[in-house]
C-alpha positions as CSV (number, residue, x, y, z in Angstrom):
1,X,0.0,0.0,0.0
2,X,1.6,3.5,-0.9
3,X,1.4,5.9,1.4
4,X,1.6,9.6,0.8
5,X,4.2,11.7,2.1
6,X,3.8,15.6,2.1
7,X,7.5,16.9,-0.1
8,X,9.8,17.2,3.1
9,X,8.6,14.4,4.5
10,X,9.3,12.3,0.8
11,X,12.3,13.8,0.4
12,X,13.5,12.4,4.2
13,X,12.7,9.0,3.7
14,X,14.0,8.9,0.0
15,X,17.5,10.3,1.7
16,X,17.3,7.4,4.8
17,X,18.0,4.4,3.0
18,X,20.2,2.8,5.5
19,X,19.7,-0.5,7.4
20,X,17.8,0.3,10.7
21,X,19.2,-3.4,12.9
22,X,21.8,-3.2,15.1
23,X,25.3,-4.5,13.3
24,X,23.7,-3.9,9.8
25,X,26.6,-2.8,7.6
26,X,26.9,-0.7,4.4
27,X,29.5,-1.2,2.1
28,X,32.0,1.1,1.5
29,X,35.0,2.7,3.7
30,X,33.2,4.8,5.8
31,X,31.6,1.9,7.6
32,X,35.1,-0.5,7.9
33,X,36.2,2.8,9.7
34,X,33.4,3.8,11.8
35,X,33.1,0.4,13.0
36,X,37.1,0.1,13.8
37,X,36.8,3.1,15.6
38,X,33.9,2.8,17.6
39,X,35.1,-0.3,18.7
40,X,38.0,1.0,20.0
41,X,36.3,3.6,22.2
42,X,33.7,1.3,23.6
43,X,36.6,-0.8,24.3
44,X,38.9,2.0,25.7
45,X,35.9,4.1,28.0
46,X,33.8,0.6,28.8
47,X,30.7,2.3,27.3
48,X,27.6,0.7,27.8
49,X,25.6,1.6,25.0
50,X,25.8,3.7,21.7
51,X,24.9,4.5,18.3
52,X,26.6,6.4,15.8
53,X,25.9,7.0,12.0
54,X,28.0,9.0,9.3
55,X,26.7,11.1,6.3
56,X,29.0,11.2,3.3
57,X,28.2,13.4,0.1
58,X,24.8,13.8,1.6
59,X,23.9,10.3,2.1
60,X,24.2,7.7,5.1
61,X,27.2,6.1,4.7
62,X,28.1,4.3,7.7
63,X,25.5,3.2,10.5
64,X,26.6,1.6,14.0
65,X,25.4,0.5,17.2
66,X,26.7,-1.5,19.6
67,X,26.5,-2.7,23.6
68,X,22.9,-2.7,25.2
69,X,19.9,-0.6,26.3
70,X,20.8,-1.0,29.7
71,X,24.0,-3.1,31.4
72,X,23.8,-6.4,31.9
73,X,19.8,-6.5,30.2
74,X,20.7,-7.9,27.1
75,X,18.4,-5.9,25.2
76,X,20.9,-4.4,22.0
77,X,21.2,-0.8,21.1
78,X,19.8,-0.4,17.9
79,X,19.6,2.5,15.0
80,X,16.0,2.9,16.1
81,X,16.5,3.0,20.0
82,X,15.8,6.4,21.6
83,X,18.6,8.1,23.7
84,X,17.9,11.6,25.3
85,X,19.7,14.2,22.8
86,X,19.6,16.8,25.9
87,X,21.2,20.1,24.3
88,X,21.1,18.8,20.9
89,X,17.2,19.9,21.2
90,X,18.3,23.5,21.1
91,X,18.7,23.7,17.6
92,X,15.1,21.9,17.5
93,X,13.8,24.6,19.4
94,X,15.6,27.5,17.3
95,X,14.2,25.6,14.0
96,X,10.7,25.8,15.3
97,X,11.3,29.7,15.9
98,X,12.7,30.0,12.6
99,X,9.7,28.0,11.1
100,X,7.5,30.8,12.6
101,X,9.2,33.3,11.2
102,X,9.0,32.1,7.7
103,X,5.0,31.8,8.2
104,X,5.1,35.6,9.6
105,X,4.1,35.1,12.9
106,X,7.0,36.3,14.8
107,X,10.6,38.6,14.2
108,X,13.9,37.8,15.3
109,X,14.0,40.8,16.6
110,X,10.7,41.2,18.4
111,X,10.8,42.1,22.1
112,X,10.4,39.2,24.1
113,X,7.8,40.9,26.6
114,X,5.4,41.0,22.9
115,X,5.1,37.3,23.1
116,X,5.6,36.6,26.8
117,X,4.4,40.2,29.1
118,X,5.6,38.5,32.3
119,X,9.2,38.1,31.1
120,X,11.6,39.9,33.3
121,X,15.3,40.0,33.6
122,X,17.0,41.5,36.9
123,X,17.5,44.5,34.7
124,X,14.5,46.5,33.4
125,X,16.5,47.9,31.2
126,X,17.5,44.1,29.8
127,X,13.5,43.3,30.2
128,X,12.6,45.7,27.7
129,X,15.2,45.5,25.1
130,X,15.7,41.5,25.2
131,X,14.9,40.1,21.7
132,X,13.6,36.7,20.4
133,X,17.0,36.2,19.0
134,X,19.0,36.8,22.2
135,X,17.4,33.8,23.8
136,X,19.0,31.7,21.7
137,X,22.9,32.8,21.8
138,X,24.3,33.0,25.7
139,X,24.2,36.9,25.5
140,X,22.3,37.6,28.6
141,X,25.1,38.5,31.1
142,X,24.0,35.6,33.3
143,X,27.1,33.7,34.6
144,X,27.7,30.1,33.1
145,X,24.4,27.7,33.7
146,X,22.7,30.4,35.9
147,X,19.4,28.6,37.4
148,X,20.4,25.5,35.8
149,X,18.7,23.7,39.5
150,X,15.5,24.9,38.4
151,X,16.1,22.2,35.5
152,X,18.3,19.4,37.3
153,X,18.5,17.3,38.6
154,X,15.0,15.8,37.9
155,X,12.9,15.2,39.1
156,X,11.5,18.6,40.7
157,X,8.5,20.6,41.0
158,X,9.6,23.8,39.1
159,X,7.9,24.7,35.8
160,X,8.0,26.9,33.3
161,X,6.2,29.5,35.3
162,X,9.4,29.5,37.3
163,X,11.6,29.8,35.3
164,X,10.4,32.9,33.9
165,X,9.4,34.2,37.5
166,X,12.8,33.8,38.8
167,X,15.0,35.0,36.1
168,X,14.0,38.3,37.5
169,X,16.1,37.2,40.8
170,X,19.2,36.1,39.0
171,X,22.4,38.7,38.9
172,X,24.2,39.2,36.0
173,X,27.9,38.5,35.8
174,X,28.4,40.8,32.9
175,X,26.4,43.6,31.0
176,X,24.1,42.6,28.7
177,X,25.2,41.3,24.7
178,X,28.9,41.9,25.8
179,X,30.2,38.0,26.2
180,X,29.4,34.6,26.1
181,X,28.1,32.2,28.8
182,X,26.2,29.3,27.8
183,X,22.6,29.2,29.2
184,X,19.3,26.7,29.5
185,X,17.2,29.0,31.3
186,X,16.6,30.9,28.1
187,X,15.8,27.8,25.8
188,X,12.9,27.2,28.0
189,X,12.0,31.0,27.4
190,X,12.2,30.2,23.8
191,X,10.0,27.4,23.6
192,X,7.3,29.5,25.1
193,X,7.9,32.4,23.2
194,X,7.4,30.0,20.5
195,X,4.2,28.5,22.1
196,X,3.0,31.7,22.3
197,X,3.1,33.3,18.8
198,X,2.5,29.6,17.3
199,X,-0.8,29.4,19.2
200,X,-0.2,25.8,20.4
201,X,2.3,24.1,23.2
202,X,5.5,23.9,22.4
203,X,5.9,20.3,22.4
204,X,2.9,20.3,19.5
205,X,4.9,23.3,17.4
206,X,7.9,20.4,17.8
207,X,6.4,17.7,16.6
208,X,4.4,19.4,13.3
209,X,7.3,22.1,12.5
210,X,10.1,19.4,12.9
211,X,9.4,15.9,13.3
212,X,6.5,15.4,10.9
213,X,7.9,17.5,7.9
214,X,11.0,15.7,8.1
215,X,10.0,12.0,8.5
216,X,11.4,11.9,12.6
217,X,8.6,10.0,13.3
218,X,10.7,8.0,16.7
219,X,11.4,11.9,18.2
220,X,9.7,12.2,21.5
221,X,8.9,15.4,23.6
222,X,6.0,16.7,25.8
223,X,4.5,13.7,26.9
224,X,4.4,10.2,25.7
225,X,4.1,6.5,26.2
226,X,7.0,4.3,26.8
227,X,5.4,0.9,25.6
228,X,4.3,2.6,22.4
229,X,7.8,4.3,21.9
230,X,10.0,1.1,21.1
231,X,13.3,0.4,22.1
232,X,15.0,3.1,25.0
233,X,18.3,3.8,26.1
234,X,18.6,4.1,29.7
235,X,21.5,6.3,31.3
236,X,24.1,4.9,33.0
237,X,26.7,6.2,36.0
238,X,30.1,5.0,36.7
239,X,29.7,3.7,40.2
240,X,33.4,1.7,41.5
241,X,34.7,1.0,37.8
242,X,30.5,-0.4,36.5
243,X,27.9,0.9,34.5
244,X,24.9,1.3,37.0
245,X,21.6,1.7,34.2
246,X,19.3,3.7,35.7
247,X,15.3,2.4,36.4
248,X,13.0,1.8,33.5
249,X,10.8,4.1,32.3
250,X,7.1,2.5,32.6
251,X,3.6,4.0,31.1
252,X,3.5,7.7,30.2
253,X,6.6,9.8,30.9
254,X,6.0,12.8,32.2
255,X,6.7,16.6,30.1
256,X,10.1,18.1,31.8
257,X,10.3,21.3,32.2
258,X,13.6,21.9,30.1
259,X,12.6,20.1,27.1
260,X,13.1,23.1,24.8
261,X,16.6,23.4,26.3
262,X,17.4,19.4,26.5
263,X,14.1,17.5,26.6
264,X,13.9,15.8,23.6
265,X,14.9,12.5,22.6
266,X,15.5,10.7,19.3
267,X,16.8,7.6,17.8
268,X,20.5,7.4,15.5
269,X,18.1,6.8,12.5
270,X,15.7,10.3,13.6
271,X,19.3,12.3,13.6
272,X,20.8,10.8,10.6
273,X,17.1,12.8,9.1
274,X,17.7,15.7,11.0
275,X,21.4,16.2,10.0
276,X,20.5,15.1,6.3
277,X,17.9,18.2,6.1
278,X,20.5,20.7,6.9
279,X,23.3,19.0,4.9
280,X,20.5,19.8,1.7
281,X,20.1,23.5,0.9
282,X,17.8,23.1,-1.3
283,X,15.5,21.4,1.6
284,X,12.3,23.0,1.1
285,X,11.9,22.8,5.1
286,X,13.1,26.3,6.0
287,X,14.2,28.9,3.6
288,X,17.8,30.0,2.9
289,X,16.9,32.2,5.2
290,X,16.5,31.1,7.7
291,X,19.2,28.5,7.4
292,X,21.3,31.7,6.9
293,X,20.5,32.9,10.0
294,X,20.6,29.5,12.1
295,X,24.5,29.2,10.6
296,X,25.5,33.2,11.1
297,X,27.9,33.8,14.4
298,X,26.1,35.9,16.3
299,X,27.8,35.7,19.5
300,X,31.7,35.7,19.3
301,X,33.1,32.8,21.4
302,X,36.3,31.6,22.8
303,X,38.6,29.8,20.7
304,X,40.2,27.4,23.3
305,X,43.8,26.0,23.2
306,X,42.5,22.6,22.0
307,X,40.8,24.0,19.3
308,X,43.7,25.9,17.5
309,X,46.3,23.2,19.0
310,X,44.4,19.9,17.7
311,X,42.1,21.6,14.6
312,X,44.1,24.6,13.3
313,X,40.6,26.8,14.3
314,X,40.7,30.7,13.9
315,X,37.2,31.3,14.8
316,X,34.3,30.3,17.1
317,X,30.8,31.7,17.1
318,X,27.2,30.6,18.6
319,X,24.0,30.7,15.7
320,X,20.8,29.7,16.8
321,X,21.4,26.5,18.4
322,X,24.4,25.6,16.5
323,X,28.1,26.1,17.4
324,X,30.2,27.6,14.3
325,X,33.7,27.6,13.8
326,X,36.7,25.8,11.2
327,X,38.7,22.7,11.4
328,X,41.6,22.6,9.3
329,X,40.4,24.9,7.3
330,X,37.0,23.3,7.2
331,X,33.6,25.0,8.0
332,X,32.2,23.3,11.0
333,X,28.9,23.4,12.4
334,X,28.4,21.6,15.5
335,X,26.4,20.9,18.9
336,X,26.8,18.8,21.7
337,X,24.2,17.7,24.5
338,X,25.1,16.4,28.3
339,X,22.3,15.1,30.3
340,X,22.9,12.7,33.7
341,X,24.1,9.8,32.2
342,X,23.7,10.6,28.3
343,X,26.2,12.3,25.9
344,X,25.2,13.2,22.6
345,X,27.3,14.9,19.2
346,X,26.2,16.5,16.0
347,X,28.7,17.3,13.6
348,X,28.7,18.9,10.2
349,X,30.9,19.8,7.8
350,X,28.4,21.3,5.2
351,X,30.6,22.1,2.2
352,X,31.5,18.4,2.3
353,X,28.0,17.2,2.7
354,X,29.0,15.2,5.3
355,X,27.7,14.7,9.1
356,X,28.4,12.9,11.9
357,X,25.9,11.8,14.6
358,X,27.2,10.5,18.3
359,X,24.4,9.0,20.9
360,X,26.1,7.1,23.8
361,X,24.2,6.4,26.8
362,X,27.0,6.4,29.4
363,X,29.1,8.7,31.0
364,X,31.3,9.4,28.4
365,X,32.5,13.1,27.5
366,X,36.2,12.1,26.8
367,X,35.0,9.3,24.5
368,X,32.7,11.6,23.3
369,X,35.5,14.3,22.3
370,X,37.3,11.6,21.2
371,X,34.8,9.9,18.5
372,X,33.9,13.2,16.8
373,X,38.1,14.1,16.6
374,X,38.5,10.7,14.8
375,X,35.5,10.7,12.9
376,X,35.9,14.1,11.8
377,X,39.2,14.3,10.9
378,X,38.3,11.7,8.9
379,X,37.2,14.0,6.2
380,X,39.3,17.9,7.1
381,X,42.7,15.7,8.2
382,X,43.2,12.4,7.0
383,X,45.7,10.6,8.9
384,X,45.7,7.5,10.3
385,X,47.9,8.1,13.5
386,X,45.0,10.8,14.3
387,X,43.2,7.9,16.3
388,X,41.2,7.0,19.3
389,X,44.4,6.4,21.2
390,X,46.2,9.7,20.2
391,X,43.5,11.8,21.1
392,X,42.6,10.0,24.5
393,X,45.9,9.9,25.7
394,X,45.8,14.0,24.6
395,X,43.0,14.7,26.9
396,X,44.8,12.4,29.7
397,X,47.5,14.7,29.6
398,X,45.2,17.5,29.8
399,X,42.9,16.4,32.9
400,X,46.9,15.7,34.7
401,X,47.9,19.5,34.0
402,X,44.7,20.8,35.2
403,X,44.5,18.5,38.1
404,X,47.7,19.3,38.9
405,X,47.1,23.5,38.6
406,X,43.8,23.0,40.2
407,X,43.8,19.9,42.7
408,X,40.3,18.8,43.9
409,X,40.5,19.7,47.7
410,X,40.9,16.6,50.4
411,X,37.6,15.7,51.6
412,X,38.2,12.2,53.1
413,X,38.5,13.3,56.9
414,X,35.1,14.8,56.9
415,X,32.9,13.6,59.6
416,X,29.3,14.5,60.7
417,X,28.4,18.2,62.0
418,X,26.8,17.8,65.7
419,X,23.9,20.2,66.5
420,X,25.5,22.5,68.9
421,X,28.6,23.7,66.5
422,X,25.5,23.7,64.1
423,X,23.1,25.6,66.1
424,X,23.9,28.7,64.7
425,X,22.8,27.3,60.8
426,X,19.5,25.5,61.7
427,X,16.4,26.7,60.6
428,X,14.5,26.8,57.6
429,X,16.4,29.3,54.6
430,X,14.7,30.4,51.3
431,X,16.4,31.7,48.2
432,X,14.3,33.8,45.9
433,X,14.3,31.9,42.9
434,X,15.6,28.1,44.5
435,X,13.1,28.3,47.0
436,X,12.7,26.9,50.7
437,X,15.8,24.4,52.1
438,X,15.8,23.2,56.0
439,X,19.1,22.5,57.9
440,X,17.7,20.8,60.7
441,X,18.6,17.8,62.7
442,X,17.7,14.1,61.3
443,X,18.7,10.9,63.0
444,X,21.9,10.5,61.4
445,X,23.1,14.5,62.3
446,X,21.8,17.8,60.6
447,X,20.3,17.4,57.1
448,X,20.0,19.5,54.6
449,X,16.5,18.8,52.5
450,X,15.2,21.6,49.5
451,X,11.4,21.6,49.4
452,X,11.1,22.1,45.4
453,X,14.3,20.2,44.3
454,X,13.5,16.5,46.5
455,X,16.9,14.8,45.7
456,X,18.8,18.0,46.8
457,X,19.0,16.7,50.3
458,X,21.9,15.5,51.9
459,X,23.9,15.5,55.0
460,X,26.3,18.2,56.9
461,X,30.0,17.8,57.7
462,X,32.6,19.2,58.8
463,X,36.1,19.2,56.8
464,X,38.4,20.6,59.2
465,X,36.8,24.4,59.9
466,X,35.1,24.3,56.5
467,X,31.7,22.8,56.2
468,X,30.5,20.3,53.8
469,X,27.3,18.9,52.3
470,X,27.5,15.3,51.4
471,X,24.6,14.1,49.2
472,X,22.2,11.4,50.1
473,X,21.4,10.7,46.4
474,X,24.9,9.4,44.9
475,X,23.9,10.7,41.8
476,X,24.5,13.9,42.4
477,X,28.6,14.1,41.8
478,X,29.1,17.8,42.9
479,X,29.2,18.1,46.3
480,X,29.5,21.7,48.1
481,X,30.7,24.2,50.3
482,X,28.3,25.8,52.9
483,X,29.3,29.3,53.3
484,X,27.9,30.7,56.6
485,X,26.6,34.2,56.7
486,X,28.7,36.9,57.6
487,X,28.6,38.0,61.5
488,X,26.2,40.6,61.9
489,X,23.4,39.2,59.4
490,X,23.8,38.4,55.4
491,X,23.1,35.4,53.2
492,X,24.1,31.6,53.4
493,X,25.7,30.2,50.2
494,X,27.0,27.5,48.7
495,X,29.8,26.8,46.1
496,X,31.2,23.5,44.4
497,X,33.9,21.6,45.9
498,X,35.2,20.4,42.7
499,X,36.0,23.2,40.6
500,X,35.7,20.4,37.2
501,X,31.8,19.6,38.4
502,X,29.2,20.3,36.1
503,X,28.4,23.8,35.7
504,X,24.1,23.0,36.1
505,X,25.1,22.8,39.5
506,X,25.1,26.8,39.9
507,X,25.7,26.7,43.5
508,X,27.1,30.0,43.4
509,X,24.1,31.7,42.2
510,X,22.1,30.8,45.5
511,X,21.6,33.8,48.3
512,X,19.6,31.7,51.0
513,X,17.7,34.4,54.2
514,X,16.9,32.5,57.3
515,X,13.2,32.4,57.9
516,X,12.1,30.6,60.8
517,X,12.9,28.0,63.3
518,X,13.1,24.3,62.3
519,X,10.0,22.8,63.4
């Protein structure tokens, strides 16, 4: 029975020819090597699951997966199982903006308060003057992953409401459009911006201005059913040298709050589309436009010492959900996404017609930086000593030198706080936009326990004179500094003990009051 596809829709599943079972092969090179070396990183990092899958001259060219769904299940990673692309839904979220501006019902440069009136930044000034396109390029002055535990780690209460009510109570580090610092909080701005002048929740605008015309029918977002979504990667910590999977996801899954900033999750064979409708100008999805302005740097960035030491790079730009910059002389258009236990990679090279697509559902960033070197050098540097060994033993060197210039402070002699040297800190705290936390006692000493964020909770120690909270939940792998208020009155605060811990844990953004008594 034919069935009739709408143009972009034909024009996706004409371009996705490739085997969709795990260990299908293609002929050709591309597939001997992609193989070869994703072997030798799954061997190298003990990753428990991935799938990756190379476009060449604007067709799939090589298609891998190997290792399972979950540890130890036996259940294979396949081309059609669904790993969380976290921030690789950004440039999902800027193509549904840039979809609405090609029908006419927003402007990039429209004032955010026109779609959303309760928008405010700390700044009135900032409030007023903050355009569409601005959420969408780490320009806001916020400091690096400001409010990011309004997001993570899930679950929590906060919504979308929140985020936009406490933006207003987050400082900025810098003056508005005058540097970079990557930021969620506005994605999830975005996607109701977007939900706003579209007329319909965002995760609808996601599914008919992105999945549907382009054939991603296995992309989830919103809400959805797990038995009716297929096969699922589950994430996976490194607990004493294992892959610990984490629980299965049973009946409807909940909408997440962050979705429009990391929430959305789609299969190798889903990506393979998505990357092959950019790789196509002549795409009738979005206009040139609009792909011009999704690929134009519009916030300068940093061009790191890895980047001009390992790729020859000479510039380094943020588009609309899309990192810019050249690889040996290569345009590059890239994106990664990090999300508890899930590492994700989109690479292009457009004037090649070639992309790369990493899922992997693990913690795995070095193997991550590691595939798309090898992969992509591939095609702007080939050279066979440019492997996975050569550029893992580059980034051991590099963790050694920064361990070494920034050693993670001692903690092993920590030992519980007792209530009187604590008496001073009990009570119950609030931060303006974090909410309510209690130090109190509990049975085992003096807890600390947020009210919105329930695996925030965790115990108090003492490190010599320094005070330290230890986390119940052993997921959480940044553990922090409490900070006393000054004598005489002023806030309590927290900062990371590790300065290499993920920057969503913005413990430095928190100004807690004392409110009451504990009860």
């Amino acid at each position: 029975m034919l069935r009739f596809l709408p143009p972009a829709a034909a024009l996706a599943a004409a371009f996705f020819a490739a085997p969709a079972v795990a260990g299908a092969t293609l002929p050709g090179p591309a597939q001997a090597f992609v193989e070869r070396t994703v072997d030798e990183a799954v061997a190298r990092y003990d990753l428990p699951g991935i799938a990756v899958g190379v476009i060449e001259d604007g067709k799939v060219a090589a298609v891998v997966a190997r290792g399972e769904l979950a540890a130890g299940s036996g259940e294979p990673v396949t081309p059609e199982a669904l790993f969380k692309i976290a921030s690789n839904s950004k440039a999902m979220t800027a193509a549904v903006l840039a979809r609405l501006v090609d029908q006419g019902r927003l402007r990039w440069d429209d004032p955010v308060v026109k779609h959303l009136p309760q928008f405010r930044m700390h700044d009135p000034w900032v409030t007023a003057n903050m355009q569409v396109r601005d959420l969408l390029v780490h320009n806001s002055g916020l400091g690096l992953g400001a409010g990011d535990l309004m997001l993570w780690p899930e679950p929590n209460d906060f919504t979308r409401a929140d985020i936009i009510a406490g933006l207003a109570h987050l400082e900025p580090v810098t003056s508005f459009r005058s540097g970079y610092a990557y930021d969620n909080l506005l994605y999830v701005v975005a996607g109701e911006v977007a939900a706003a002048a579209g007329g319909k929740p965002y995760a609808q605008l996601v599914r008919e201005e992105v999945f549907a015309p382009l054939g991603m029918d296995g992309c989830r977002v919103g809400s959805w059913n797990a038995g009716e979504a297929g096969p699922i990667a589950r994430p996976h910590r490194r607990v004493d040298g294992r892959n610990l999977p984490a629980p299965p996801e049973r009946g409807v899954v909940p909408d997440i709050t962050s979705m429009a900033a990391g929430g959305i999750r789609c299969s190798l064979e889903d990506m393979l589309r998505w990357v092959g409708a950019w790789l196509d100008p002549a795409q009738p999805w979005l206009s040139a436009e609009q792909r011009q302005q999704a690929w134009t740097g519009h916030m300068p960035m940093p061009v790191g010492r890895r980047m001009r030491e390992w790729d020859n790079s000479h510039f380094h730009a943020y588009g609309y959900g899309w990192r810019l910059s050249d690889m040996d002389g290569h345009w590059k258009v890239a994106h990664t996404g990090t999300l508890s236990g899930m590492y994700s990679s989109v690479i292009l090279l457009p004037d090649l017609r070639t992309g790369i697509v990493i899922l992997i559902n693990g913690e795995a960033e070095d193997a991550r930086t590691v595939l798309g070197q090898v992969l992509a050098k591939r095609y702007t540097r080939p050279d066979p000593a440019l492997d996975v060994a050569h550029y893992a033993a580059l980034l051991e060197r590099e963790h050694a030198l920064r361990r070494q210039a920034e050693p993670a402070p001692d903690t092993r002699a920590r030992r519980p706080a007792t209530r009187r040297e604590a008496a001073a800190l009990l009570g119950i705290w609030r931060d303006p936009w974090f909410g309510e936390v209690a130090l109190c006692p509990r049975a085992d000493g003096i807890g600390f326990a947020s009210v919105r964020s329930p695996r925030m909770r965790g115990r108090l120690m003492r490190v010599g004179e320094r005070w330290l909270l230890d986390w119940d939940d052993d997921g959480i792998d940044a553990e922090a500094w409490l900070h006393p208020p000054e004598a005489g009155g002023g806030t309590l605060r927290l900062s990371k003990v590790d300065p290499e811990a993920d920057f969503s844990y913005d413990y430095q953004d928190l100004r807690f009051v004392r409110e009451r008594d504990c009860p």
